[in-house]
Each structure stands twice: as structure tokens, then as C-alpha cells.
C-alpha positions as CSV (number, residue, x, y, z in Angstrom):
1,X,79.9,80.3,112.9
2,X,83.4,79.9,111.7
3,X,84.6,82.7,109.5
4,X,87.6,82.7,106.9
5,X,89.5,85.8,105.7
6,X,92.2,84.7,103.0
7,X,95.7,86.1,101.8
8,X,95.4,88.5,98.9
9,X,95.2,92.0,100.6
10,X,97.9,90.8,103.5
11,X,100.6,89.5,100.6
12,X,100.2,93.3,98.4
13,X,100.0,95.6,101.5
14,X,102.1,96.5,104.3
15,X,99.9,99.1,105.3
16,X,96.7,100.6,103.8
17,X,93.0,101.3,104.2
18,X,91.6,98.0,102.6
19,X,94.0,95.7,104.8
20,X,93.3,97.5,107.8
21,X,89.1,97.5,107.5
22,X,89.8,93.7,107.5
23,X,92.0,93.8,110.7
24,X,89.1,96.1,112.2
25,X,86.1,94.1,111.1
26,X,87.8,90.8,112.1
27,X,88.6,92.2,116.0
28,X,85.2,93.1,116.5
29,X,83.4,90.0,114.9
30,X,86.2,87.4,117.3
31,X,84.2,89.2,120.4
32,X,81.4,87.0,119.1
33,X,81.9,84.0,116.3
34,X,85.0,82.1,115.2
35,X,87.2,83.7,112.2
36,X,90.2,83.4,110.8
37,X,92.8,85.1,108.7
38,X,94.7,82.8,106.6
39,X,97.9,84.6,105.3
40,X,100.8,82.1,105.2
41,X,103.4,84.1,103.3
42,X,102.1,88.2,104.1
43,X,103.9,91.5,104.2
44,X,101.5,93.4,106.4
45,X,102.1,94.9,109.6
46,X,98.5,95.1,110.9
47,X,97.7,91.3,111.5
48,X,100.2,91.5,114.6
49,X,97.2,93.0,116.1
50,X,95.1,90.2,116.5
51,X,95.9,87.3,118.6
52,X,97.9,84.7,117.6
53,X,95.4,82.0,117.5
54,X,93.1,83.5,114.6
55,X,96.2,84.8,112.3
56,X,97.9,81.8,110.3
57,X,101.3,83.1,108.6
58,X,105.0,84.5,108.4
59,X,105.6,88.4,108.3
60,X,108.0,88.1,105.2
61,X,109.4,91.5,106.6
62,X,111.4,89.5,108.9
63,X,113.4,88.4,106.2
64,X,114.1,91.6,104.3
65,X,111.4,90.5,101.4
66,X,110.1,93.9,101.5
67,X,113.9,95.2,100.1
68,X,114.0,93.5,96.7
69,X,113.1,95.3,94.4
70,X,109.7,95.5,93.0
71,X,110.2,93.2,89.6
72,X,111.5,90.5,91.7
73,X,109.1,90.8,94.1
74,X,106.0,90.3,91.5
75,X,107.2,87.4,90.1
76,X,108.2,85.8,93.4
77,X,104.6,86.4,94.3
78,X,103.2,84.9,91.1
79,X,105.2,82.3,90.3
80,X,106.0,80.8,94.2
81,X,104.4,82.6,96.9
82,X,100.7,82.7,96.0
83,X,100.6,78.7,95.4
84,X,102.2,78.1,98.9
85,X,99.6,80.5,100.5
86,X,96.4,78.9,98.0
87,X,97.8,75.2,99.3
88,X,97.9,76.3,103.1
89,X,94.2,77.9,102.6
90,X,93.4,74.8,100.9
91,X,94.7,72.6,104.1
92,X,92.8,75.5,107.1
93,X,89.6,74.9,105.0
94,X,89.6,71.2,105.5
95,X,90.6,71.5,109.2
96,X,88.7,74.7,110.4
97,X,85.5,74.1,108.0
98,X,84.2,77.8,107.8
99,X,80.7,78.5,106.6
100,X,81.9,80.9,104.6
101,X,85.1,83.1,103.2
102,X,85.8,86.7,102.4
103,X,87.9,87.3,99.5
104,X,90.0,90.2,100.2
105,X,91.0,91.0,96.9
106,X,90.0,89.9,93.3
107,X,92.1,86.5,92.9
108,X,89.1,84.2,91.4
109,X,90.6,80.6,93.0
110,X,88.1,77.5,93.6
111,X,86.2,77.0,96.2
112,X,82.7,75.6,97.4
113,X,82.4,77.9,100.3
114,X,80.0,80.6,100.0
115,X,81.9,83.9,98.8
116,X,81.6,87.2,100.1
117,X,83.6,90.4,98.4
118,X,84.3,94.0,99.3
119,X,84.4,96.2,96.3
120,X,86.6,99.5,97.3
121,X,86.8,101.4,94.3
122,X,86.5,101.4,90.9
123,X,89.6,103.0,89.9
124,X,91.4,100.2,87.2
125,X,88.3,100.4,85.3
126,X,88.1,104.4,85.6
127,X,91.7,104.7,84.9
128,X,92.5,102.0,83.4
129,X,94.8,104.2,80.4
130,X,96.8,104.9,83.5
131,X,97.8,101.4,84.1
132,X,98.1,100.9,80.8
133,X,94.8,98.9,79.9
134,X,92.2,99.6,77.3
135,X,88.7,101.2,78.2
136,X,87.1,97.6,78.8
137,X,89.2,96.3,81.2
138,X,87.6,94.5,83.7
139,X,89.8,93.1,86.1
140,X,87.0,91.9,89.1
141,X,84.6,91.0,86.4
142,X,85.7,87.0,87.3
143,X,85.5,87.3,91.2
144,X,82.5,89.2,91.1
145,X,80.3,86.7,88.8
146,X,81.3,84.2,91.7
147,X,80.7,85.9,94.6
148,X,77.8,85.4,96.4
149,X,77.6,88.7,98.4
150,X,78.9,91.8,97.4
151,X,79.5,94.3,99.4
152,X,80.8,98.3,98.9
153,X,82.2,100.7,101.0
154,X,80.2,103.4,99.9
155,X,77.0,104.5,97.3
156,X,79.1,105.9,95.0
157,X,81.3,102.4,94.9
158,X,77.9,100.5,94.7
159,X,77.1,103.4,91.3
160,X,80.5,103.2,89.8
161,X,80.5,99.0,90.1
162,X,77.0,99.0,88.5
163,X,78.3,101.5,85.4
164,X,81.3,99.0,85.1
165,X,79.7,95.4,85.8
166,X,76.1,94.0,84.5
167,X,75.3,92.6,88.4
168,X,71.8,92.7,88.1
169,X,71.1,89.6,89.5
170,X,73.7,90.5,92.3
171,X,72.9,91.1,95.8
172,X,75.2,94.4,96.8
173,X,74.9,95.8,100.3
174,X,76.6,99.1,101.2
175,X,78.5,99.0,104.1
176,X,80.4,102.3,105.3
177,X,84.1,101.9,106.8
178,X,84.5,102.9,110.7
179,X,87.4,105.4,111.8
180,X,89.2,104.5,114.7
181,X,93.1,105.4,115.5
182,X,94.4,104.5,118.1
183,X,94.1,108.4,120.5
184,X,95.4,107.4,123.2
185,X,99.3,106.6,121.2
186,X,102.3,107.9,122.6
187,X,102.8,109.7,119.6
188,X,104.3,113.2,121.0
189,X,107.3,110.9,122.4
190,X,108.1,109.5,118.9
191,X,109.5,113.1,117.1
192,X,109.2,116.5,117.9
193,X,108.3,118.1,114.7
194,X,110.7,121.6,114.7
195,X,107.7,123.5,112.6
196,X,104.4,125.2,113.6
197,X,102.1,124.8,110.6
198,X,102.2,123.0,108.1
199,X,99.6,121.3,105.7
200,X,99.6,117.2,105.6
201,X,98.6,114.9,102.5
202,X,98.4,111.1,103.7
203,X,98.8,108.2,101.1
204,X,99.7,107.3,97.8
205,X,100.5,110.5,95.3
206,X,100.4,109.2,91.7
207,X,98.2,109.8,89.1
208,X,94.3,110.5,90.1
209,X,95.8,111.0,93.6
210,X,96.0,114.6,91.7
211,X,99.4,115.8,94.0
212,X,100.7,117.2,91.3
213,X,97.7,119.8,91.6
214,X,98.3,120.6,95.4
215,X,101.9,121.4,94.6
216,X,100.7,123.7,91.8
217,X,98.4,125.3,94.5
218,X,100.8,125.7,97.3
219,X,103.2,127.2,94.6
220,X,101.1,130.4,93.5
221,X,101.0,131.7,97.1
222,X,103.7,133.4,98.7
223,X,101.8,133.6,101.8
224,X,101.3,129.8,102.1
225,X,104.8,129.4,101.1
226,X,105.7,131.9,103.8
227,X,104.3,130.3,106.5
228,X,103.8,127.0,106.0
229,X,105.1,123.8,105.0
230,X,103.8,120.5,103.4
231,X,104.5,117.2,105.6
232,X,103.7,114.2,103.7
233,X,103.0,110.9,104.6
234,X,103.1,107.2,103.6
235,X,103.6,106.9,99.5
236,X,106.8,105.7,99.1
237,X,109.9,109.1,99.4
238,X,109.6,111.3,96.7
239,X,110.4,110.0,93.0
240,X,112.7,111.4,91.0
241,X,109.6,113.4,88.8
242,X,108.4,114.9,92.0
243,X,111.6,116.3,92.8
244,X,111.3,118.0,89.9
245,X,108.0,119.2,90.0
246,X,109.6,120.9,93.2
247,X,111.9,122.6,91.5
248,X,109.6,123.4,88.6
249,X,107.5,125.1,90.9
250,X,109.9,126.6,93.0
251,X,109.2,124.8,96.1
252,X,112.2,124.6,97.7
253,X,113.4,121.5,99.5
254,X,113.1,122.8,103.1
255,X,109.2,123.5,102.6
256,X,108.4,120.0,101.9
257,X,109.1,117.1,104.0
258,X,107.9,113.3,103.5
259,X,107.3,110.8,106.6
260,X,107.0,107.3,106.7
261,X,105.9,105.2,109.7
262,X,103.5,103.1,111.8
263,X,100.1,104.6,113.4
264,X,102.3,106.7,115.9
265,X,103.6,108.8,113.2
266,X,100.6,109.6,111.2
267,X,98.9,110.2,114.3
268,X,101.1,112.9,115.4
269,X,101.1,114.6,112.5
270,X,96.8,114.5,112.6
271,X,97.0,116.4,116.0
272,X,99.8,118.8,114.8
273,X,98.5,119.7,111.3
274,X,97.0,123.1,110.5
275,X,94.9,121.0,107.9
276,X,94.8,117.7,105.6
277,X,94.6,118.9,102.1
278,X,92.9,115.8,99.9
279,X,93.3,116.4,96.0
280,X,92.3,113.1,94.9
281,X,89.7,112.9,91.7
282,X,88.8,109.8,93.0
283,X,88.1,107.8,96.3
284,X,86.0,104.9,96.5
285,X,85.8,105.9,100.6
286,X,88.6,108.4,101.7
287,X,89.3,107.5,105.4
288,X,92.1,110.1,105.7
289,X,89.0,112.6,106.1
290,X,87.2,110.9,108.6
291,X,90.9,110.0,110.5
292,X,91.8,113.7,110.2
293,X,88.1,114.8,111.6
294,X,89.1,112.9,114.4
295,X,92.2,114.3,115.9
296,X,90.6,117.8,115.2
297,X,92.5,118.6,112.3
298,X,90.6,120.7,109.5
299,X,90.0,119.0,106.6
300,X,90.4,120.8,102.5
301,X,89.5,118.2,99.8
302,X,87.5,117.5,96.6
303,X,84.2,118.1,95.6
304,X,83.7,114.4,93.3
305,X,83.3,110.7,93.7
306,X,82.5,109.8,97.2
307,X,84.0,112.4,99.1
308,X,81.3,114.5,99.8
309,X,79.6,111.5,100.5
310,X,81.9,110.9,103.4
311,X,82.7,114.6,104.0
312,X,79.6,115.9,104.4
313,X,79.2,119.4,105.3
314,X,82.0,119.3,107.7
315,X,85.2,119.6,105.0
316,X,86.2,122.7,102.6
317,X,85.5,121.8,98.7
318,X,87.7,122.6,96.1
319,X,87.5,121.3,92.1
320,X,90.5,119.4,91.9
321,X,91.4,120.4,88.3
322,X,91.2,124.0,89.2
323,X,94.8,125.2,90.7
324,X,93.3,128.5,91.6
325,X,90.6,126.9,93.2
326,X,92.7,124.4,94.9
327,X,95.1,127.4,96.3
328,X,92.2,129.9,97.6
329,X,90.3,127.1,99.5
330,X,93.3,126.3,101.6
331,X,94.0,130.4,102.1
332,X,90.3,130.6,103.1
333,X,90.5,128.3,105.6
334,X,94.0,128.3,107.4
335,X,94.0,132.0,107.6
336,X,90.7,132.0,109.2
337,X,90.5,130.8,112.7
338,X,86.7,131.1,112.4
339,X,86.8,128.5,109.6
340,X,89.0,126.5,111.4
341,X,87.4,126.0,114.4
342,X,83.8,125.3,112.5
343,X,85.3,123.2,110.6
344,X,86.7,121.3,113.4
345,X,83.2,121.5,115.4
346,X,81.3,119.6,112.1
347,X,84.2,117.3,112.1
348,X,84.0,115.9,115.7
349,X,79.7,115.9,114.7
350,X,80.9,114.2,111.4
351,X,83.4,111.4,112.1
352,X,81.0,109.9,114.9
353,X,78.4,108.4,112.4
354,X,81.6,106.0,111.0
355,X,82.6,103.4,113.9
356,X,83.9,99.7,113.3
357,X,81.6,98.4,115.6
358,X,78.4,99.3,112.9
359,X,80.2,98.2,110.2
360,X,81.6,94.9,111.8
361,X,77.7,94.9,113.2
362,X,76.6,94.9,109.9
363,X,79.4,92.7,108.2
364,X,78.2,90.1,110.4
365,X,74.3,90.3,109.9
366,X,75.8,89.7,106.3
367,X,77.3,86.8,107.1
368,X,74.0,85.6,108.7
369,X,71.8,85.6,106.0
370,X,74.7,84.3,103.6
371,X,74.5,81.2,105.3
């Protein structure tokens, strides 16, 4: 079987969790069939870790693409940069004849292949007042009357894609993501951190991410402020608003530190955190629970969408629209070692019923039947 991934996701993402789940997939399903990713023009730093052979494209990295600013960058992308990468697809299909592609992301181009897509998340249609859209905008709505397999990365996706879309006559197959960073890194060589405890957030911090909420939190305890600090990671440095949510909330600027990075980092900070606090009001999947689970580190997040899906029984819950709710789940469990370490026991349970090798497994028995 030969087995095409395309550009989108590799062209928007240096890093993240829907770029890497294809990376992932793709090095598991190469120990059996033919695939390959076709990114001409890309930005991601993940595809170096397949070989050569199965990865078509140019890191634009390499020639500082990444440093123009963002307007500039769109409409590079629009106007020039996803033709060039649709015309080189175009030219791989004709030589490498796949049975099939994944799509992955929403761009609804041509093709006579057979058409799988991975839904994530529902969160433009959710949210869409935050990006600016009306309540019926229905940005996949194209993509996903084409595709011919859909799958999502979790039940509550599937729920939240069925509220949003009429795909009756759909076939949608739940497929859960795997967790797997990279323990044996030489992380502790990269930085020595100079602080004990602190509390981590991983990812992106705007809007539903619900930051805003964990700040407020951390704020109205002087013993959290007293003894610990809040290392963030990936997100972009802090914005000029959340500077001054800082200083709103009197957080001064030595309790709060932002890193940025490649899996090294983030890993260290997993095996040095006293917990990962996870605010968001919505996750479509939430692997920074599951990656956190599995360097031991405690895990505080929401009670909604599909996090307790994920979570299970091995997390602490919080309401993420309750401050004081926020703030006494994270006192109940960093200033209880007996918390800690249960919650560090259910994790290890926890994060081994996510592996890329099921989900590849079953990505592929997909595949299969598609064709």
C-alpha cells in the first residue's frame, strides 16, 4: 500500500500536537507499508525525524521564513507558497500513485484519491466570536463532505463534530492519540533550572486556553506565591497584555518564567515540575496530560470537554471558571505529598492505555478497509 500525507499541518506548525501525531503515526506505519509526507515548502521541525526518503520538502527555517512577521508570512503562504506545495503534491501523486491520502488539515483541493481526515477539535466553531466569525461558521464543513473517512481523536471530538456538522451518512472512527517523549533525552545537560518547585503550563495561552484564570489562582495565595513559581512553556514570550495581567495581579516578574524549545526542554521541565496545571475550557485531546503522567509529574486540570475523558481518575479537577476553585485544587495537591504521590501512581496506570503503536495500529486497519 502506498500512503500519502500532504502539506497543510507541516506549512502552519513548527511544533504542536496535530503535526507531531502525523510524524508518530507515519514512523510506525513505514515499519510496514509505503507512505509519504509531501511538504515542499514546511516550517516544522518534527519531519527531520523521519528518514529522508519518505519526507519531500525544504525546512523554510533555514532561511529565516519563520522571522517575518506574521502579516507577511500569511500572505506569502496564500498567495505563493501553498500553490508551489499543491503543484509538487500534484507531480508525487502521479509518480508515487498512493491508494489513498490524509489530509492534514482542512484545505479542500482536488483530488481522485480516496480521502481520509483527522478532526482534532472543534474549537472555531465553539469559539468562533473569538476569531472573529459568526455562530455558523463552519470552516471544515467543505473537507469533511469530501472526505471519505473521518476520523477523531477522541468521543467528545466525534460529539462536538456531530453538534456542528449534519455527517450522518459519514463514517467517523474514534481513534485515541499515543504519548510517547522521547525518556531517555539528555535533558538535565541542556539547563539547570536554579528553582525547586514550581508549577508548569505547556502550550498556547490565549483565549479558551483560560491562562488568564491560573494567574488569577496563583495570585490569591501567598503560600503558592511563597514557594513556588510558574515555568511556562511553548506559546510564543509573554504579550504585552499578559505582562500586565502580571502586574495587575501582583505577580512579580521573578515568579514567572517562559521557556521555549525542542523536546529536551519541555522534557526537563516534565521531570522537574511539582505539577502541570491545565486551565483550558476546551481540548479536543489534551496530550500535555498524558505527556506529564509520563515523566511522573502530577497533573491539576479541568473538569469539561475531553479531559476527563483522557484524564481519567488519575488527575485533580478543578471548574475552570471558578478562581477559587482553580487556586485550592492546586494547594490540595502540591502541599500534600500523599496526593502527590497517588496521583503520580494513577498516572503511570493512566498514560499506559495511550501508545502510538494502537493508534498507528488502528490508523492503518483504516486505511485497509478505505481501499
Amino acid at each position: 500500500m502506498n500512503i500519502l500525507y500532504d502539506h497543510q499541518i507541516f506549512i502552519d506548525q513548527i511544533h504542536g500536537g496535530p503535526s507531531r501525531y502525523f510524524i508518530k503515526i507515519a514512523e510506525e506505519i513505514l515499519k510496514k507499508e509505503n507512505l509519504r509526507i509531501c511538504a515542499p515548502l514546511n516550517v516544522n521541525e518534527y519531519l527531520k525525524y523521519l528518514p529522508s526518503e519518505n519526507v519531500v520538502g525544504l525546512n523554510l527555517n533555514n532561511i529565516y521564513f519563520e522571522k517575518l512577521p506574521f502579516g507577511i508570512k500569511r500572505l506569502i503562504k496564500q498567495s505563493l507558497i501553498n500553490k508551489i506545495n499543491i503543484f509538487f503534491l500534484n507531480n508525487l501523486i502521479k509518480n508515487f500513485k498512493p491508494n489513498l491520502i490524509h489530509k492534514t488539515n482542512y484545505d479542500n483541493y482536488k483530488t481522485k484519491l480516496p480521502v481520509i481526515i483527522t478532526v482534532y477539535d472543534l474549537i472555531h466553531e465553539k469559539f468562533s466570536r473569538l476569531y472573529g466569525n459568526d455562530k455558523d461558521y463552519r470552516p471544515k464543513k467543505n473537507a469533511l463532505e469530501r472526505a471519505d473517512q473521518i476520523i477523531c481523536i477522541s468521543e467528545n471530538t466525534r460529539n462536538d463534530l456531530h453538534n456542528y456538522y449534519d455527517l450522518r451518512n459519514k463514517k467517523i472512527k474514534v481513534i485515541y492519540l499515543g504519548c510517547e517523549l522521547n525518556k531517555n533525552l539528555q535533558s538535565d545537560q541542556i539547563f539547570q533550572l536554579k528553582e525547586n518547585k514550581f508549577l508548569l503550563y505547556v502550550g498556547k495561552r490565549q483565549g479558551y486556553k483560560n491562562f488568564s484564570n491560573f494567574i488569577k489562582a496563583f495570585s490569591i495565595s501567598e503560600k503558592l506565591k511563597k514557594e513556588y513559581k510558574i515555568y511556562c512553556f511553548g506559546g510564543g514570550r509573554f504579550t504585552k497584555m499578559e505582562l500586565q495581567l502580571f502586574k495587575e495581579y501582583k505577580i512579580k516578574s521573578d515568579l514567572i518564567q517562559y521557556f521555549e524549545g525542542d523536546d529536551n526542554i519541555l522534557v526537563h521541565l516534565y521531570k522537574n515540575a511539582n505539577a502541570l496545571v491545565y486551565p483550558s475550557r476546551y481540548e479536543g485531546f489534551g496530550l500535555p496530560i498524558l505527556e506529564a503522567m509520563s515523566f511522573d509529574c502530577p497533573v491539576i486540570c479541568s473538569n469539561n470537554s475531553s479531559i476527563p475523558e483522557i484524564g481519567g481518575d488519575a488527575v485533580k479537577y478543578f471548574n475552570p471558571n471558578s478562581i477559587e476553585d482553580i487556586e485550592s485544587a492546586i494547594c490540595e495537591t502540591v502541599f500534600s505529598t500523599d496526593n502527590v504521590q497517588k496521583l503520580k501512581k494513577l498516572g503511570q496506570l493512566r498514560v499506559k492505555l495511550f501508545n502510538w503503536k494502537k493508534c498507528a495500529s488502528e490508523t492503518l486497519s483504516l486505511y485497509k478497509e478505505l481501499i
